[in-house]
KETOR-413329 format. One record per residue: x, y, z of N, C-alpha, C in turn; residue in three letters. Coordinates in Angstrom, 3 decimals, always signed. Layout:
# residues N
<site n_xx="X" n_yy="Y" n_zz="Z" ca_xx="X" ca_yy="Y" ca_zz="Z" c_xx="X" c_yy="Y" c_zz="Z" type="ala"/>
...
END
This chain:
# residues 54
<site n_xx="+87.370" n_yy="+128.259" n_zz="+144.015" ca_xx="+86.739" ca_yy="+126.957" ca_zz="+143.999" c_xx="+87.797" c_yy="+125.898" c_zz="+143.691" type="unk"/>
<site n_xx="+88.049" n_yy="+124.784" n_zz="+144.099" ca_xx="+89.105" ca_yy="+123.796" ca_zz="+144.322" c_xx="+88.256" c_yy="+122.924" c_zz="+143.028" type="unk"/>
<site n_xx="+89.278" n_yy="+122.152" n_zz="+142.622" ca_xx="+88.966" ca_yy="+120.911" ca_zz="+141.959" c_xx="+87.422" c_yy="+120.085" c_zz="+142.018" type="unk"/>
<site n_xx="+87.483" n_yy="+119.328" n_zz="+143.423" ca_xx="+86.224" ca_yy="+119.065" ca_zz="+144.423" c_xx="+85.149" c_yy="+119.693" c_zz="+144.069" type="unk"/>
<site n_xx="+85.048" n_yy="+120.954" n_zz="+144.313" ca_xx="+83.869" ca_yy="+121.623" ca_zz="+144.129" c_xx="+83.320" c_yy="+121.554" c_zz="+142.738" type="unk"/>
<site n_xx="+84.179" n_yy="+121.840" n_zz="+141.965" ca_xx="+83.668" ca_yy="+121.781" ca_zz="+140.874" c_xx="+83.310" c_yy="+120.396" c_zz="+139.816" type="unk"/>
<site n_xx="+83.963" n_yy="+119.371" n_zz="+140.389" ca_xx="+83.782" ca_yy="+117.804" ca_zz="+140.018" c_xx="+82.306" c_yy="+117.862" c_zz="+140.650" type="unk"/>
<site n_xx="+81.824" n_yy="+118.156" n_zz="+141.947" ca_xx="+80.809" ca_yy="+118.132" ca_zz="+142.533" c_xx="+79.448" c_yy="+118.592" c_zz="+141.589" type="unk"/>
<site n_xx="+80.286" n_yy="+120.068" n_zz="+141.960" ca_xx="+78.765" ca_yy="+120.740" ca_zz="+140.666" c_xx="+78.501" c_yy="+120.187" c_zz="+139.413" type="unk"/>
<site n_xx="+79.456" n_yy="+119.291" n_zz="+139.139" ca_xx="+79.422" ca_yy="+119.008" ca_zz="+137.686" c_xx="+78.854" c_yy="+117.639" c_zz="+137.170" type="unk"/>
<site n_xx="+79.211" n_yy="+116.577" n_zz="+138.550" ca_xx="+78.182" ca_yy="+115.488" ca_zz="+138.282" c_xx="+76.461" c_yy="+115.835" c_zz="+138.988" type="unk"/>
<site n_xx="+76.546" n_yy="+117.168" n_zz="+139.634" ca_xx="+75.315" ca_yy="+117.262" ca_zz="+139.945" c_xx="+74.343" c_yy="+117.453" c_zz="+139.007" type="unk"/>
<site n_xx="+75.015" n_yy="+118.411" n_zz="+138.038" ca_xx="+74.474" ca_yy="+118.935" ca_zz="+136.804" c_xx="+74.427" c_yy="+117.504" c_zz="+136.016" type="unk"/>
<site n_xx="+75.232" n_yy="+117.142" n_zz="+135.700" ca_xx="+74.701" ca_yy="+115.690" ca_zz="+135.160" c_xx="+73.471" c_yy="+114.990" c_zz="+135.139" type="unk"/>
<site n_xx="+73.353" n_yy="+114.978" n_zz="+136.476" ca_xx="+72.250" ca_yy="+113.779" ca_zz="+137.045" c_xx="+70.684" c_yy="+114.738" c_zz="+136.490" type="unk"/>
<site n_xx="+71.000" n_yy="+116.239" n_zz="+136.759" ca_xx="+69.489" ca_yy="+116.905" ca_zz="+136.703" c_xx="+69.600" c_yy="+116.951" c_zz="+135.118" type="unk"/>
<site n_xx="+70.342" n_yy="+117.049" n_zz="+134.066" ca_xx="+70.478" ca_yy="+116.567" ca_zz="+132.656" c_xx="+69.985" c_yy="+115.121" c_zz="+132.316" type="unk"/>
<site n_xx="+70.425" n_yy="+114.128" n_zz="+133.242" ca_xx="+69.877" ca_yy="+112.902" ca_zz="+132.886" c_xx="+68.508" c_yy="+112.874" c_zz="+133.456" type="unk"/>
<site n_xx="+67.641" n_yy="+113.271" n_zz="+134.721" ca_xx="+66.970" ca_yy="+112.969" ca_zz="+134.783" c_xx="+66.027" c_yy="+113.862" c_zz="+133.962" type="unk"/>
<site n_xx="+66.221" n_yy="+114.902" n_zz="+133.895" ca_xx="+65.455" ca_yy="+115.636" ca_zz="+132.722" c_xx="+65.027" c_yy="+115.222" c_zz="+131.405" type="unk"/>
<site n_xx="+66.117" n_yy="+114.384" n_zz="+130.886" ca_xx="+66.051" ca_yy="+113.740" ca_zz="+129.554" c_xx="+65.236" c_yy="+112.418" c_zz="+129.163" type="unk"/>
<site n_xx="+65.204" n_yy="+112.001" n_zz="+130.720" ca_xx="+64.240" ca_yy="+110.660" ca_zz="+131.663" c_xx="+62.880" c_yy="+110.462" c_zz="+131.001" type="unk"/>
<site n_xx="+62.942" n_yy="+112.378" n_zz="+131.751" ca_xx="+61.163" ca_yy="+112.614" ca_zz="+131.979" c_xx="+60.412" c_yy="+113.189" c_zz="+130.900" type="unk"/>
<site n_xx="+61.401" n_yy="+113.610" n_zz="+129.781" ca_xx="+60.886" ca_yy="+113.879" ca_zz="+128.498" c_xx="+60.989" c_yy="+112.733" c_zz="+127.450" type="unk"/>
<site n_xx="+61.743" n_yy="+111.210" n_zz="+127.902" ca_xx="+61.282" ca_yy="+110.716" ca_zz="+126.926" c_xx="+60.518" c_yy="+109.832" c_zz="+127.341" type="unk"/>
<site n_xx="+59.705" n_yy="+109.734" n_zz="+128.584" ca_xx="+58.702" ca_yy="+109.478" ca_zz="+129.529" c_xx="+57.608" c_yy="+109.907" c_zz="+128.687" type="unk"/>
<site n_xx="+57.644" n_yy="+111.418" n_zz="+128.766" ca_xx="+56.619" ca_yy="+112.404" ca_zz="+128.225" c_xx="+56.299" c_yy="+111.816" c_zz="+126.524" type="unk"/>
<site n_xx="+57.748" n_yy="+111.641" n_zz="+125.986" ca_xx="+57.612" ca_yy="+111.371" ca_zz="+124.662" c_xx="+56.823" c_yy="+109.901" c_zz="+124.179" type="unk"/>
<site n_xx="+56.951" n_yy="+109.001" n_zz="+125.148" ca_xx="+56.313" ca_yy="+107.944" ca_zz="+125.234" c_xx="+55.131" c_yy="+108.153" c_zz="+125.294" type="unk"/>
<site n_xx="+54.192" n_yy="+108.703" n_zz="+125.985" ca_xx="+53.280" ca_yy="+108.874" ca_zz="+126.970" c_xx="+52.289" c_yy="+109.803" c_zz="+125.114" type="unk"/>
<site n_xx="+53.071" n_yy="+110.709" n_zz="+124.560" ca_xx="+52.156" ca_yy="+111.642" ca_zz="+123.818" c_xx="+52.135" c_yy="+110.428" c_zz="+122.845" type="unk"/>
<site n_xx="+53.101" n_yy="+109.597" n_zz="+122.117" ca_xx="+53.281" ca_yy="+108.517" ca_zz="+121.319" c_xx="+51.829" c_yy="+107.632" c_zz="+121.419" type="unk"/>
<site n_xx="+51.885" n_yy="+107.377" n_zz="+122.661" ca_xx="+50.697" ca_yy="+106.220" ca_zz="+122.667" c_xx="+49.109" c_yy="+106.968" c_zz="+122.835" type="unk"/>
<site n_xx="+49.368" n_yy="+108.200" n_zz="+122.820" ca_xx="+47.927" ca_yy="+108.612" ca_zz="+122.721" c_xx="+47.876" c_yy="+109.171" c_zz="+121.601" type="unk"/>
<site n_xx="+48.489" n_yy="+109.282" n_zz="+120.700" ca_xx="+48.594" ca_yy="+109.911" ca_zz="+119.592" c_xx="+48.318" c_yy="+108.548" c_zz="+118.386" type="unk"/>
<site n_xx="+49.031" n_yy="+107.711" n_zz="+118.887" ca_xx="+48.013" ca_yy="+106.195" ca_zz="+118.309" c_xx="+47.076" c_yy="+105.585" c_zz="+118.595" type="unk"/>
<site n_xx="+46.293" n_yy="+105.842" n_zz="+119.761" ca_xx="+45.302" ca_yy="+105.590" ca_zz="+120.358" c_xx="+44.264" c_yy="+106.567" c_zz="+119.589" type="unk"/>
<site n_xx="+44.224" n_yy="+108.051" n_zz="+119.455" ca_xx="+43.757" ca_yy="+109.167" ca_zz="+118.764" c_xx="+43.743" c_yy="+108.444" c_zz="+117.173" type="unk"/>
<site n_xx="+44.299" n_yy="+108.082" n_zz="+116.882" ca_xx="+44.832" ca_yy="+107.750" ca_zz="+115.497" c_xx="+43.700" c_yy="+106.212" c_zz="+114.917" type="unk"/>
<site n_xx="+43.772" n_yy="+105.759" n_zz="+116.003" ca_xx="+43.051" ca_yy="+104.624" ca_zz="+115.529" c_xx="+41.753" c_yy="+104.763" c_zz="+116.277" type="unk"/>
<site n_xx="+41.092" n_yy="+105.593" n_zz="+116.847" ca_xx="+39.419" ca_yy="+106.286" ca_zz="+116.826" c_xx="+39.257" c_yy="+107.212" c_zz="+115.870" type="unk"/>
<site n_xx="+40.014" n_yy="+107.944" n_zz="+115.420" ca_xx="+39.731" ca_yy="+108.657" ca_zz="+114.268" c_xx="+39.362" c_yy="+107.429" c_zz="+113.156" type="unk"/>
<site n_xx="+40.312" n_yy="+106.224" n_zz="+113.084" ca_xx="+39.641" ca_yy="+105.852" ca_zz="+111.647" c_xx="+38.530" c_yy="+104.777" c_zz="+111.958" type="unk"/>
<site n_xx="+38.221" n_yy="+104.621" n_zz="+113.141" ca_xx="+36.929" ca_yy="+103.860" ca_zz="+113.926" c_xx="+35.634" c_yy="+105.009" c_zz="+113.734" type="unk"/>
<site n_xx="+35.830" n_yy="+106.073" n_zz="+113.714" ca_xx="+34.814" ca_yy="+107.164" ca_zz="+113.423" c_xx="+34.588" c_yy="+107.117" c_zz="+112.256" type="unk"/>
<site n_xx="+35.844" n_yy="+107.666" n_zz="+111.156" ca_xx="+35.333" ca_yy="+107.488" ca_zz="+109.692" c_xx="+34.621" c_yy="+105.964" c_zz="+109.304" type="unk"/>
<site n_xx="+35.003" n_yy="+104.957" n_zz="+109.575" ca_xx="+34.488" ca_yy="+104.321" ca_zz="+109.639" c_xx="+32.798" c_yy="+104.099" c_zz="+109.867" type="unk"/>
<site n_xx="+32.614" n_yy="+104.501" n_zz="+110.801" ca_xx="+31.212" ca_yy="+104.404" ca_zz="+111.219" c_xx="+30.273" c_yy="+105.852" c_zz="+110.324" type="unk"/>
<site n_xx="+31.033" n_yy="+107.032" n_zz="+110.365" ca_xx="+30.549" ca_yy="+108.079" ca_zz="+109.480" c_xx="+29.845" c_yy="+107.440" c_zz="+108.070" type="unk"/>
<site n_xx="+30.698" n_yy="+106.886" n_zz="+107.825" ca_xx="+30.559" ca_yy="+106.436" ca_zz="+106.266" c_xx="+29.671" c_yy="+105.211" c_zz="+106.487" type="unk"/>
<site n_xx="+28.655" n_yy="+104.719" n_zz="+107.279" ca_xx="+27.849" ca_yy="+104.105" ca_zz="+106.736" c_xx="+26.263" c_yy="+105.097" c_zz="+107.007" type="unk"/>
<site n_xx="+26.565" n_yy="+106.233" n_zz="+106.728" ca_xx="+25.709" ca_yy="+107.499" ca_zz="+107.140" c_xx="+25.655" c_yy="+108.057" c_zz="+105.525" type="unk"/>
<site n_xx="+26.814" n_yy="+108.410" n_zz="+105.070" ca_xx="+26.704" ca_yy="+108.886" ca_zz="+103.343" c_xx="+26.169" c_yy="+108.143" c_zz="+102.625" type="unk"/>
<site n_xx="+25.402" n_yy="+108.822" n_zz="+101.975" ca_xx="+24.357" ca_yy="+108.351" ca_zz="+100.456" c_xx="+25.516" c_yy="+107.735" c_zz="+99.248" type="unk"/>
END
């Protein structure tokens, strides 16, 4: 394998590293805002629970 080839494979590997890292902090975004969304109906529930207790 020459120089070339391997500069080749190596920014290829790059790019599928960067875009990988893209789409997980895509993902990481994505669980973030439903996980505060979850977060603030949970205390919209207790909320409403508690005008149910004696």
């Amino acid at each position: 394998m020459d120089i070339a080839a391997v500069s080749e494979e190596s920014a290829a590997g790059i790019e599928q590293v960067s875009a990988s890292a893209q789409q997980s902090s895509s993902s990481m975004d994505e669980i973030t805002n439903h996980a505060s969304e979850l977060a603030s109906s949970a205390e919209l529930l207790t909320e409403q629970v508690k005008k149910f207790q004696l």
